[in-house]
N, C-alpha and C positions, 0 to 999 in steps of 0.2 A: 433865666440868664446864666443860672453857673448849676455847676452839676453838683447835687444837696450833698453837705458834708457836716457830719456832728462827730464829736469823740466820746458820747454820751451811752450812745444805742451799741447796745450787742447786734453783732453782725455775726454772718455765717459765711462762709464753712469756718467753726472752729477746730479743724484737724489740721494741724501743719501741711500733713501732705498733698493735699488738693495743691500751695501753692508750689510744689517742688513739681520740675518736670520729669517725665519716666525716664528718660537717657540722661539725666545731671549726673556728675560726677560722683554725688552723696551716696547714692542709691546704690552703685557701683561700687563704693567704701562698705557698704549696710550687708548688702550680699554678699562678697565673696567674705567678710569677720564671720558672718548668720552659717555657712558652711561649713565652717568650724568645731571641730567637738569643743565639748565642755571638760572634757578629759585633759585635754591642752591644756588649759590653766591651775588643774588642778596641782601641781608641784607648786605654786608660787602662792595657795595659801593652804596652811596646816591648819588652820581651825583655829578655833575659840576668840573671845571677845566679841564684841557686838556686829552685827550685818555687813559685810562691805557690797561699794558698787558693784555690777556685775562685771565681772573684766571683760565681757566681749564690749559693752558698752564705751568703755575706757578706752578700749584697743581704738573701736572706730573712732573716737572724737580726735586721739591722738594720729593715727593714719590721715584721717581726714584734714587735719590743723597744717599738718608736714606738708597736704599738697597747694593746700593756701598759703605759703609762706609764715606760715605762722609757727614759732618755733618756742616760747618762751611761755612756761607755763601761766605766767600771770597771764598773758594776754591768749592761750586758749579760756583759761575759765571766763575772761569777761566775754569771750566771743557764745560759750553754753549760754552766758544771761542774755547777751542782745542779739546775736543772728541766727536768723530763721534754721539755718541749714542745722546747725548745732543745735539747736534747741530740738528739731525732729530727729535726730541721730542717738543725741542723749537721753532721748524719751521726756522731754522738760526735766529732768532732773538737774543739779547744778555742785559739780564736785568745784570744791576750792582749786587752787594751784598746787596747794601742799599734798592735797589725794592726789592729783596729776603727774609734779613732779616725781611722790615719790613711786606710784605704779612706773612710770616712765624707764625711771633709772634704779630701783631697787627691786620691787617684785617679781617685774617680767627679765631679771638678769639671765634666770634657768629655764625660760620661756620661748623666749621672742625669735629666737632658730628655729626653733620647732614649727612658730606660726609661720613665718619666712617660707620654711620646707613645705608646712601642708599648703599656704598659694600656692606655691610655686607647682607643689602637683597637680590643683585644679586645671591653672594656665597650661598644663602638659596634657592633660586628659583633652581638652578643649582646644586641642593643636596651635597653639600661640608659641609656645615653643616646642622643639624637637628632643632638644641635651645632644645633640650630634654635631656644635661646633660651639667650642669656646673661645671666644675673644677677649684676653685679657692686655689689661694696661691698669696703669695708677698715675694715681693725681698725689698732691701735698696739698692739706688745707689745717688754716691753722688753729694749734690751739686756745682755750678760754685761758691765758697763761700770760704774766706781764713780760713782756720782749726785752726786757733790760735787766733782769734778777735772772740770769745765765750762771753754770757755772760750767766753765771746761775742763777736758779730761787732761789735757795736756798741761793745763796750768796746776791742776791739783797734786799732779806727779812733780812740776818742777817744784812747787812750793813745799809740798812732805819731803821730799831729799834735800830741801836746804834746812828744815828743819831736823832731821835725823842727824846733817853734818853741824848743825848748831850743839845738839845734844852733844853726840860724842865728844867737842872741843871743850861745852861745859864740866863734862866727867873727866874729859884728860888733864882739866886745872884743877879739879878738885885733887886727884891723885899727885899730880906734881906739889900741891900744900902740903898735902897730909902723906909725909913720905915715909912715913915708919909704918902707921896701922894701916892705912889706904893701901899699903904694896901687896899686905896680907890678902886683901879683898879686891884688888884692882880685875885681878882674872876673872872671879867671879863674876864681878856686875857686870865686864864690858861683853864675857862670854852669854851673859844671859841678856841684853841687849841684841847681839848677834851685830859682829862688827863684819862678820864676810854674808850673814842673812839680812834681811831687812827687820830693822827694827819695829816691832808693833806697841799698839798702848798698852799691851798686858804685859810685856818685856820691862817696858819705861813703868808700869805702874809697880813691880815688885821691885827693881830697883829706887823707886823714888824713896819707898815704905824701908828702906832697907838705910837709907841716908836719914831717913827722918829716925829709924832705932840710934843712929849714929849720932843726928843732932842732940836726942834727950841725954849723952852721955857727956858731950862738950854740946852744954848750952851757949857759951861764950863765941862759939866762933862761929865770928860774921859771915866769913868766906863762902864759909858750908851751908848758915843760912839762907845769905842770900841766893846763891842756889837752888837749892830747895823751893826757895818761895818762886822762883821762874820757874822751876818743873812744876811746883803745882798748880800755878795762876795762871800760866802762860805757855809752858811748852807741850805739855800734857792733853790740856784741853784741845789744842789746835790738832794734834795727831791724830786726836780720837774724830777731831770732825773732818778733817783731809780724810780718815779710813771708811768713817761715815757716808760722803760724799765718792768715794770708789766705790763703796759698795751700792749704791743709788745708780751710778752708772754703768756697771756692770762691766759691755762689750761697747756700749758706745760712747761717742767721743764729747757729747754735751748733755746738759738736761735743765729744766724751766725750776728756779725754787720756787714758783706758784701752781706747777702740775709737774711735779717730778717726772711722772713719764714720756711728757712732751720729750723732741729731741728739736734743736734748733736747726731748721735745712732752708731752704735756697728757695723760696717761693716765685713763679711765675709773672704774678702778677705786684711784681713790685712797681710799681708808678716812678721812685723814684730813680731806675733803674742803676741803682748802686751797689747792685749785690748785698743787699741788707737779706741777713740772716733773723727768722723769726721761728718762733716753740711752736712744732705741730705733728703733726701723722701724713703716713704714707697710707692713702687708702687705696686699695687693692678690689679689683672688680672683675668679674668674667661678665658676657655680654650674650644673647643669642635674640638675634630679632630685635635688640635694642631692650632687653629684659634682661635685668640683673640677676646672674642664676645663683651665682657667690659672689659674697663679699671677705674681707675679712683689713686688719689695721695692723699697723706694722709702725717700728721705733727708729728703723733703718729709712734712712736716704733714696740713696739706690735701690731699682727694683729687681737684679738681678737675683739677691739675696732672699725676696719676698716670693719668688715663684713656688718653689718645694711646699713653705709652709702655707701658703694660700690654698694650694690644689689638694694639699694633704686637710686642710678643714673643708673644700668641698667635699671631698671623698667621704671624709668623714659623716657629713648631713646629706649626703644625697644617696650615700652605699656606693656609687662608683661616678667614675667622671667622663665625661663627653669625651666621644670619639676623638675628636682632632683639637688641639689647641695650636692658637694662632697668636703670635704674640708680634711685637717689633723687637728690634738689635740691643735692645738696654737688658734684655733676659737671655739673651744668645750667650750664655757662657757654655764651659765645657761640663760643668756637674752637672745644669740643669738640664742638656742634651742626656746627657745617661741616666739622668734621673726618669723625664719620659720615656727614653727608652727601656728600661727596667721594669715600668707601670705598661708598656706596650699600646704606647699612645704617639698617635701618629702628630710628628712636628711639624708646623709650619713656623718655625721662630726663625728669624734674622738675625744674624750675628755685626758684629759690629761696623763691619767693612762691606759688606754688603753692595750697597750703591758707589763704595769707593771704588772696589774693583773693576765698576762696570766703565766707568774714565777711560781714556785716549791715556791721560798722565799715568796712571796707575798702570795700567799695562806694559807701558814701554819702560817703566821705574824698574833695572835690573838687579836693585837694590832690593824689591819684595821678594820674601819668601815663596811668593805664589807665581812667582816666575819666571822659577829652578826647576826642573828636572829630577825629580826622585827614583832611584832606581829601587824594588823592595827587594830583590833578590838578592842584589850585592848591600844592600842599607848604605846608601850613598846617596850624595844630591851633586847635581852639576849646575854651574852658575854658564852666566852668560858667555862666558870667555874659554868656555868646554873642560875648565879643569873641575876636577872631584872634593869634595866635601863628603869627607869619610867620619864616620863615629867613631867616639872617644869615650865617654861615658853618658851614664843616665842617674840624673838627680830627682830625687822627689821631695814634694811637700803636700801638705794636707790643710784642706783650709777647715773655717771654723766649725762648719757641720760635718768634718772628721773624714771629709772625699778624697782621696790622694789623687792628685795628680801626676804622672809620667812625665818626664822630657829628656830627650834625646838632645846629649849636645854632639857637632859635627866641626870640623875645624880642615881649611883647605891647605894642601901641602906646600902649596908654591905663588905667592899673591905679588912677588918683586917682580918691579918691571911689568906686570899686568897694566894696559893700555886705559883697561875699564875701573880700574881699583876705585879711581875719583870718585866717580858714580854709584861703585857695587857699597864701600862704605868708609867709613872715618875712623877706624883703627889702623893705629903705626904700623901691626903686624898682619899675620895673614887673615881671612875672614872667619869668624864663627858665627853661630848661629843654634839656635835649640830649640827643638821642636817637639811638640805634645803629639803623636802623630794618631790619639785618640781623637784631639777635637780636631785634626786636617779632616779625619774621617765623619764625622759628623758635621763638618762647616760641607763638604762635599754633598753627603745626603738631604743636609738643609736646601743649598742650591739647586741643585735636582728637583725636587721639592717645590719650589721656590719660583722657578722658572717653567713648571708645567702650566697648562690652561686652568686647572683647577687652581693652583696653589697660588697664581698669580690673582684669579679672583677674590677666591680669599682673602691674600694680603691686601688688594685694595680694597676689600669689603668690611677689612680691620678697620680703615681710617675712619668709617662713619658709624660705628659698633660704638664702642665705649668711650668715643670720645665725644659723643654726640649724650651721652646720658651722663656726662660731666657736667658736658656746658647745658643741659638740663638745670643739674641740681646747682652750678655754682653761679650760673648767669639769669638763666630764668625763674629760679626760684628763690635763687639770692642765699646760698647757705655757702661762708666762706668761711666762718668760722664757727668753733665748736660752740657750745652754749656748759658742759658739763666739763669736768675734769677725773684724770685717771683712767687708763686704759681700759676697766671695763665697761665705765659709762659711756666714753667716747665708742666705742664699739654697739654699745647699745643705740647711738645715735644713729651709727651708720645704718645696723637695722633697719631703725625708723625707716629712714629715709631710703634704704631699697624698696620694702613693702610699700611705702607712699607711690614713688616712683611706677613700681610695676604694674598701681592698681590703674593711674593713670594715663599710662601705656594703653590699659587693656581697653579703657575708655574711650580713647580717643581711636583705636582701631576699631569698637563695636560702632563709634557713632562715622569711622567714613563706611563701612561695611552699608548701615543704614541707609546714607545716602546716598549711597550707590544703587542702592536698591532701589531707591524711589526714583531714581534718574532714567 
């Protein structure tokens, strides 16, 4: 009547692997870790004390956890004790969460690039990718950080200059008190405060030591006391954590008191669509085949900024970088044009205006630069209404990673009474205008570019590259937020999750390969 069941009797096959199937995923995590030297691991342990797991062991359970959504070291170790897959991966062994975590985010810190790189060359020996076209873009996800314990760059600079003018007002009543001995030492202290430099806590702390030699001589006076006891209680302390707090933020403009390295940006996926700012990273990815070839995390917003230092850490783990890179308008600036161009890498990047140009409005708008008339021989521009736009000077600046830029400004001789002025533009006087006419040149090459049969394939073949292997990890596998804190964990995280990522790429092309074959 029912088919015989006891939980008394051993049964057989007691090998895990009978029940795993040959094309599961696991198998696919087992292999390409087992390809691996043993060499690889060896920086991440120096020796002595008692036996550890074997780190290829580790690696797989942790590869393999990232592509089940499973992210949290407690619940990989309970998944070693109760599911089959883990249990045959880990060889039935059973590391806590605390051996998990910390192999995760402390051992394989000098590591986990290296194992990145040696996949990533099997997957190239074994033609799944090429390295002859990078698609890069970034996503924001956020960090393990409490979204309300912010602190701004802007507010910590108004709040230290009201306190520096609080200081000095304190010191200017002390001298107007004490107007005989105070006159003798007024130069001094306000000179070594720095009343035209900015005042630091080492300025205010040898001044403070210098009123307190002053108090021990007139114990009686209040004035001077009380004083004193604000600079030490109250003004002092606050300077040194305003300087504390610039120095945390460096170049940018926020940061999380529960992961200082977070920066608070503008997430995507806000539900309640209020522009709520929240503590996270800009992660940075190149793409080829839908296989993550680099990664790398960044503190900056904008991804214009992220391109140089991204490509220069591929360059770095790969020895050189993909023929062509392919980006969208958010990295179209002028350095990172000459930047490829310097590394002698062919651009398909978009610049900002791109698709606006391409308008019926934009065109006929005789207000655009781009639909003037540049003469190079005489350096002049002609507007719509055929008068000339002759150069005057050329100004430069240099932005943070030290790039100068050129501009050419140009100014028309005769703008009164012009028919078209309304339209051309909204100064009283005649028109100006300033032009970088390095990035005309490279917005031009882009286009070119851009608009061939190849480069037009390209850019739509961008759209489903890397943002297909976002919504991967942020929708299908559910990883929206960090689980670790500080830059290099979080970084270690991203790892993870490219190596998870790529292996199950590789998987899911061997098993349509398969059934295409049986088809």
């Amino acid at each position: 009547m029912y088919i015989q069941y006891t939980m008394d009797q051993l049964t057989l096959p007691m090998d895990l692997a009978e029940d795993i199937p040959e094309n599961h995923l696991v198998r696919v995590v087992n292999t390409a870790v087992n390809r691996l030297s043993d060499r690889i691991f060896s920086a991440a342990y120096p020796g002595g004390g008692r036996d550890s797991y074997h780190p290829k062991m580790l690696t797989k359970v942790i590869i393999y956890a990232y592509t089940q959504r499973i992210y949290s070291s407690r619940q990989i170790a309970k998944a070693v004790r109760e599911n089959i897959m883990f249990m045959w991966i880990a060889g039935r062994q059973r590391p806590d969460f605390r051996t998990i975590n910390r192999f995760r985010s402390e051992r394989m810190k000098s590591v986990l690039e290296t194992v990145f790189t040696a996949v990533l060359q099997f997957l190239t020996e074994e033609k799944y990718v090429k390295l002859e076209h990078y698609f890069v873009d970034g996503t924001k996800i956020e960090a393990n950080a409490n979204r309300y314990t912010f602190v701004w760059g802007k507010a910590v600079v108004k709040h230290k200059a009201k306190l520096q003018e609080k200081v000095k007002t304190l010191f200017a009543t002390i001298e107007e008190t004490e107007k005989q001995e105070e006159r003798e030492h007024s130069n001094q202290d306000l000179s070594e405060l720095g009343e035209a430099a900015e005042m630091t806590s080492e300025k205010l702390e040898t001044a403070v030591k210098k009123l307190e030699e002053r108090l021990q001589e007139k114990p009686k006076d209040k004035p001077l006391k009380k004083a004193v006891r604000a600079l030490r209680k109250d003004l002092l302390p606050r300077l040194q954590k305003y300087e504390n707090q610039q120095t945390i933020l460096g170049d940018r403009n926020s940061y999380s008191k529960t992961d200082k390295d977070a920066t608070f940006m503008r997430m995507k996926e806000d539900h309640m669509r209020n522009g709520q700012l929240k503590p996270g990273y800009n992660v940075q990815i190149g793409t080829e085949n839908q296989f993550i070839i680099g990664y790398s995390l960044h503190q900056r917003p904008t991804d214009t900024r992220c391109l140089k230092p991204h490509l220069e850490k591929v360059k770095a783990s790969l020895g050189k970088l993909p023929r062509t890179i392919i980006a969208d308008a958010g990295y179209g600036g002028e350095e990172n044009y000459a930047y490829l161009e310097k590394e002698q890498l062919e651009a398909l990047v978009k610049y900002s205006t791109y698709h606006k140009e391409k308008s019926k409005k934009w065109q006929t708008d005789i207000s655009k630069l781009d639909n003037m008339r540049y003469d190079e021989e005489e350096d002049t521009w002609t507007c719509a209404n055929g008068q000339k736009l002759v150069f005057r000077y050329e100004s430069k600046s240099v932005t943070e990673s030290g790039y100068e830029i050129r501009q050419r400004h140009y100014r028309s001789m005769g703008c009164e009474g012009c028919p078209l002025k309304a339209a051309c533009t909204k100064a009283q006087g005649n028109r100006e205008i300033r032009v970088s006419l390095g990035y005309m040149r490279y917005k031009q090459q882009a286009r070119e570019k851009l608009r061939s049969e190849e480069g037009y394939a390209l850019s739509v073949r961008r759209m489903i590259e890397p943002e297909s292997v976002f919504g991967q990890i942020k929708n299908n596998r559910g990883f929206r937020r960090f689980l670790l804190r500080g830059l290099p964990k979080v970084s270690l995280e991203v790892g993870w999750l490219s190596l998870a990522h790529n292996l199950m790429k590789k998987a899911t092309i061997d098993q349509k390969k398969k059934i295409a074959v049986q088809e």
